[in-house]
N, C-alpha and C positions, 0 to 999 in steps of 0.2 A: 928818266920817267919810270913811275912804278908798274910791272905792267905781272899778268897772272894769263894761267891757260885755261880757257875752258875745261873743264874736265870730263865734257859729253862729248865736245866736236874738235878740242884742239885747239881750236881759235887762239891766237895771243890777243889779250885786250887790255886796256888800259886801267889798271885797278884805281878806280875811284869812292871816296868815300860814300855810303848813303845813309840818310836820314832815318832817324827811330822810327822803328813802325814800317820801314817800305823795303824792298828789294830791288834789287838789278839782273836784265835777264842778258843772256847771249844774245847779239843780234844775229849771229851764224844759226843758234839754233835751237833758241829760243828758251833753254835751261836756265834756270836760276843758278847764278855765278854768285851773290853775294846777298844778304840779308842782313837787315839791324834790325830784330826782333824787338819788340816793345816789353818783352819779359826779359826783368834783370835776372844775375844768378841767384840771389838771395829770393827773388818771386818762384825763382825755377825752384830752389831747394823749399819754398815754404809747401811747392802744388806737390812735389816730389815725397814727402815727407805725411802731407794729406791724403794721399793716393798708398803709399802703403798703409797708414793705420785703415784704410778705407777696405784695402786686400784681404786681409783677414777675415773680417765676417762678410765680407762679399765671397769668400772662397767657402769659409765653413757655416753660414748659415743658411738656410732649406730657402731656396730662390721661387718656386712654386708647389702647392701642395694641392693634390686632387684626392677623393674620394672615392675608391673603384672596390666596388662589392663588397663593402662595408669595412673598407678597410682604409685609414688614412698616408698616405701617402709622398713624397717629396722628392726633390730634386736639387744638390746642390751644385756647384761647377763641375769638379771632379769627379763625383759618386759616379755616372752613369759612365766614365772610359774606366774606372778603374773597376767597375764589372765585364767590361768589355777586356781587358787583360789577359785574364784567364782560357777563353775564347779566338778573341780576335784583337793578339797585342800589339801588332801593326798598326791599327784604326786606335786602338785605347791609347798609344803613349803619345800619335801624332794628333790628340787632341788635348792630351795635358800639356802636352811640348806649347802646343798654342795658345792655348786660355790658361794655364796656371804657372808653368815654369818659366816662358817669356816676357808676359807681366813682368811677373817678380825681379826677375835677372835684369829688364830693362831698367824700372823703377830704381832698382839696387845701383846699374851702372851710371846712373845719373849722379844719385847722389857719392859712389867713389869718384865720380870724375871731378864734383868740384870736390872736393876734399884734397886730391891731386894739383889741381890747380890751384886752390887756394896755397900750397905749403913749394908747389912749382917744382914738382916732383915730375920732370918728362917722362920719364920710363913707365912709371905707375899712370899717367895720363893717356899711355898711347894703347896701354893693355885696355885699359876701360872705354876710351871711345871707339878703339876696335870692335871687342862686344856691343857697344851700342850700336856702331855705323850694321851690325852682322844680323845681331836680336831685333830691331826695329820690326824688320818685313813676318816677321813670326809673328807679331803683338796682335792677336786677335779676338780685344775682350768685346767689338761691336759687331765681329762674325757670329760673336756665340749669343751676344743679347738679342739678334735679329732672328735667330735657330731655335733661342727661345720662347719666343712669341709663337715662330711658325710652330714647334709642338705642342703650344699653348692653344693653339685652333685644329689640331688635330684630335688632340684628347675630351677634345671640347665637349663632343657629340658621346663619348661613353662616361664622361666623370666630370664632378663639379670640382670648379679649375679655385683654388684663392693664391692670394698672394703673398709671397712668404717673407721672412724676418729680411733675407739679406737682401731681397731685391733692391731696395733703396740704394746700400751700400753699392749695391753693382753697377748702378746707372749712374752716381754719384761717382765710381772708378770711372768709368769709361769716357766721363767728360773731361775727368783733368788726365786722362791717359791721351785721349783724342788733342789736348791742348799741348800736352810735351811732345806728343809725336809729330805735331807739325812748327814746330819752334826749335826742337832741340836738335843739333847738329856737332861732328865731330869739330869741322872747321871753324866753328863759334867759338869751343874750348881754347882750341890751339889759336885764333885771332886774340882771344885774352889771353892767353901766356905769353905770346909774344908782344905784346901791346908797348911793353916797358922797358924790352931788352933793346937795344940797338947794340948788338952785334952782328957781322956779318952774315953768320950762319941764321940766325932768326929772323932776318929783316928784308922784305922782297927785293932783290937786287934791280938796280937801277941797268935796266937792259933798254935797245932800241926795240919798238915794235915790228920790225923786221928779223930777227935773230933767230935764228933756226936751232941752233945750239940754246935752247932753254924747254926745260921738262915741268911739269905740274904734278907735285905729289897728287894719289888719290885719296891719298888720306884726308892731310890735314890741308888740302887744296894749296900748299906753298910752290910759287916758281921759282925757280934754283938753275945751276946750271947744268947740265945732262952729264955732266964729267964724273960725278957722282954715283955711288950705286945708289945709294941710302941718302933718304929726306936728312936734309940738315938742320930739320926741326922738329920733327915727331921720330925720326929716326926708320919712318917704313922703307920697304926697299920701293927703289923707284926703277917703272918698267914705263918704256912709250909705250909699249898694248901690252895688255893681260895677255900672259905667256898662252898660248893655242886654246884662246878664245873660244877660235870659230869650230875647234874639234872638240870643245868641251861641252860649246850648246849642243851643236848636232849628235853629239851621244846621249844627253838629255833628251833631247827631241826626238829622235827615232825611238829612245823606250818608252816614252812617251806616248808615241802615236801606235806603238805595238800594245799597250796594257788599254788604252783606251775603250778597244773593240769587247774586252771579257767586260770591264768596266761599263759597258751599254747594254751587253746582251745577256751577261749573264746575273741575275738576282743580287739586289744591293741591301733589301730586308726582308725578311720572313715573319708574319706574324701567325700564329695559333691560336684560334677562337671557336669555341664550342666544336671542339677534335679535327676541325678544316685548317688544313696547312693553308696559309697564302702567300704566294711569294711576289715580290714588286720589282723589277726594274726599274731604271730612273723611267723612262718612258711609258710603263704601267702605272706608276705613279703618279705620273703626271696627271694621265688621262684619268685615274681614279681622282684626281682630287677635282680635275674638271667636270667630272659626272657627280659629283656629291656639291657643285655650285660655288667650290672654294678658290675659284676663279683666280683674286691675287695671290695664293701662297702657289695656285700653278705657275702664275709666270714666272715669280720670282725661282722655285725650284728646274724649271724651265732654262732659264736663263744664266742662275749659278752653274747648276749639274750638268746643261748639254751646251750651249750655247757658248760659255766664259772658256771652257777647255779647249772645243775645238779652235773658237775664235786665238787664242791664245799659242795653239800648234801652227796653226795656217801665218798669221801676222808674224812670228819668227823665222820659222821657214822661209816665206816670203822676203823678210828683211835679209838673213843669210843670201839667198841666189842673190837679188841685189851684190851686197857686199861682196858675191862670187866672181859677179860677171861686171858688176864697177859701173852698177848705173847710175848716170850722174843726176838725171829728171827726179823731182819728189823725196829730196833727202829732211827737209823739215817735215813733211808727211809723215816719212819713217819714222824719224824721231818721235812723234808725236804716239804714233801705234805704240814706239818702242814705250816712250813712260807711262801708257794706255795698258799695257801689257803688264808692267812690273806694280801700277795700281790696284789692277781686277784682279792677280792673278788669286790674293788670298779668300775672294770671296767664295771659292770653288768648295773650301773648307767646309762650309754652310749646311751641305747636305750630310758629311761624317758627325756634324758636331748635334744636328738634329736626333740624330740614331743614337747616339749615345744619353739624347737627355730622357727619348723613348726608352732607352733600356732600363733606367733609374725609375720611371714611373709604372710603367705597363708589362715588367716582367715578373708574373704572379705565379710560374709553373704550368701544370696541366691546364689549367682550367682556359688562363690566358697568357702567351708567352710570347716575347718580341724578341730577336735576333736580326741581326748582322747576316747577310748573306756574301759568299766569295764576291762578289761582283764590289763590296765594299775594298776589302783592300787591293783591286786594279784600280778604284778611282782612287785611294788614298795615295799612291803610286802614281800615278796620272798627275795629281795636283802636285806634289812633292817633287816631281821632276822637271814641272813646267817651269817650277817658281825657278829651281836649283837654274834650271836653262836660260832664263831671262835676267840674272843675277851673273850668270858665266859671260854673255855677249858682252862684248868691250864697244861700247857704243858710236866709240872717236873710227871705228874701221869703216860706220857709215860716211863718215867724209874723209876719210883716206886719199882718193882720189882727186876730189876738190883742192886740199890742201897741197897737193904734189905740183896740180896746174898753176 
């Protein structure tokens, strides 16, 4: 029998084929083990290919333009961190890194992977769906369109907002960016390279569902025999857990939860208007925007900037002592925080990416001047460490225990 391991909880299960269009989940824990995405490769390279011509003037054409003391004004993706640079190069690169160089490197690894696959080049296949399985959680062309909007209703009240050449282009990226990122997958490529070979090393070995002795790459999701260092199909090394895991989140986590506190209390923008310094925390912020009636961009700022972080230190933490102390009650719960956890975690982004499209608009010198305050790069930190923390926990430790009984 053909059978694969979970690669969230371990599970051996019986690899069955599924239908275009539907997926199969773990019934251990509830992960999605296997997909037959209704997008061929040749659909994926046509949106692949759509999406970068689309990059381009979505990147360099002026996404909103405002009017401010007679002066015409704009904003494209990158303008506003790449004045943040000079300043505060922390917050300016870990907003290119996400909106302009992620994109791109993802798009791009798409279409090298079929190219690799197409000529059935393994080595060249395992480099570029590495980068894609790595670049994915970076890709934040719908954090930055949502930060757009929200500085769209901030500037509202001093400058007449229009809409600029690339917007189209952006919203037109982010749909077929939004489509490949939830269809494309390492294990999709490597199930088409090996689709044709029946060789032993490419082909799931016919094991009993009992056998203790078989591993799950986490690459290219192959089960193989543990005897093994290295996948016998994409050639990754093969580890039963991510080598110290549990001390690579909790060094995450503890910086984490140390940068959080300057990142709350200390100024995250400063604006200068008619010679008054103003300075804002996330929490000043807040509350100013709920005193000037702007009710949904407070929750939503609410909710990214204070609520997704903490939520996100506690739910790991939490999941860690679990895994500490081997509690065996509420492990699909876990699970469930855990992929709750590695979803939210990029919304946190929201609020850098916001200050940065302020900076492109509303920094006019004396008269009127926006900056980035210290408190910016403790949350840039804060969010950077979370993601890194939830990406480091090896998920299968949650049911460690289970699988031993």
């Amino acid at each position: 029998m053909r059978v694969l391991r979970c690669t969230s909880c371990d599970l051996i299960l019986r690899n069955v084929s599924v239908a275009r269009g539907y997926s199969a989940c773990c019934p251990g824990c509830d992960s999605r083990v296997a997909k037959n995405t209704s997008l061929s490769f040749s659909g994926e390279i046509a949106l692949g290919l759509a999406a970068l011509a689309l990059f381009f003037p979505a990147q360099l054409f002026p996404l909103i333009s405002i009017e401010l003391i007679g002066v015409n004004l704009s904003t494209t993706v990158g303008s506003g961190a790449v004045t943040l640079l000079s300043t505060f190069p922390f917050v300016g690169l870990l907003v290119l890194f996400c909106t302009v160089f992620s994109p791109f490197v993802f798009l791009l690894s798409i279409l090298l992977s079929n190219v690799a696959l197409h000529y059935r080049h393994a080595k060249s296949l395992y480099y570029t769906t590495y980068v894609l399985k790595v670049i994915r959680h970076w890709v934040m062309v719908d954090v930055f369109l949502v930060s757009l909007g929200i500085a769209g209703f901030k500037v509202a009240d001093i400058a007449e907002i229009s809409v600029g050449s690339g917007l189209f282009s952006f919203v037109l990226l982010q749909i077929l960016m939004a489509t490949l990122l939830s269809r494309v997958s390492p294990k999709r490529y490597w199930d088409a390279y090996s689709a044709n070979i029946q060789t032993n090393e490419c082909a799931d070995t016919a094991l009993h569902v009992d056998d203790t002795h078989l591993i799950g790459c986490k690459h290219c999701g192959l089960a193989q025999d543990a005897e093994h260092s290295n996948c016998s199909r994409c050639g990754a090394k093969l580890e039963k857990r991510i080598f110290q895991s549990i001390q690579k989140t909790w060094a995450c986590l503890i910086a984490a939860i140390i940068f959080i506190f300057p990142a709350n209390f200390f100024p995250i923008s400063v604006l200068l208007t008619n010679g008054k310094r103003l300075e804002d925390t996330i929490f000043s912020g807040v509350a100013h925007l709920i005193k000037t009636g702007m009710y949904g961009i407070a929750i939503i700022i609410f909710t990214a900037s204070i609520i997704v972080p903490v939520a996100k230190i506690v739910s790991l933490a939490y999941i860690l002592i679990c895994i500490h102390f081997k509690v065996e009650s509420g492990r699909k719960q876990r699970m469930k925080m855990y992929r709750f956890v590695k979803w939210i975690g990029k919304w946190s982004v929201m609020d850098l990416c916001v200050i940065a499209i302020m900076m492109s608009l509303i920094d006019r010198g004396r008269l009127l001047d926006f900056t980035p305050g210290p408190g910016a790069i403790a949350f840039g930190l804060v969010v950077v460490l979370t993601m890194i923390a939830a990406e480091s926990l090896d998920s299968r430790l949650i049911w460690d225990k289970y699988e031993q009984r």
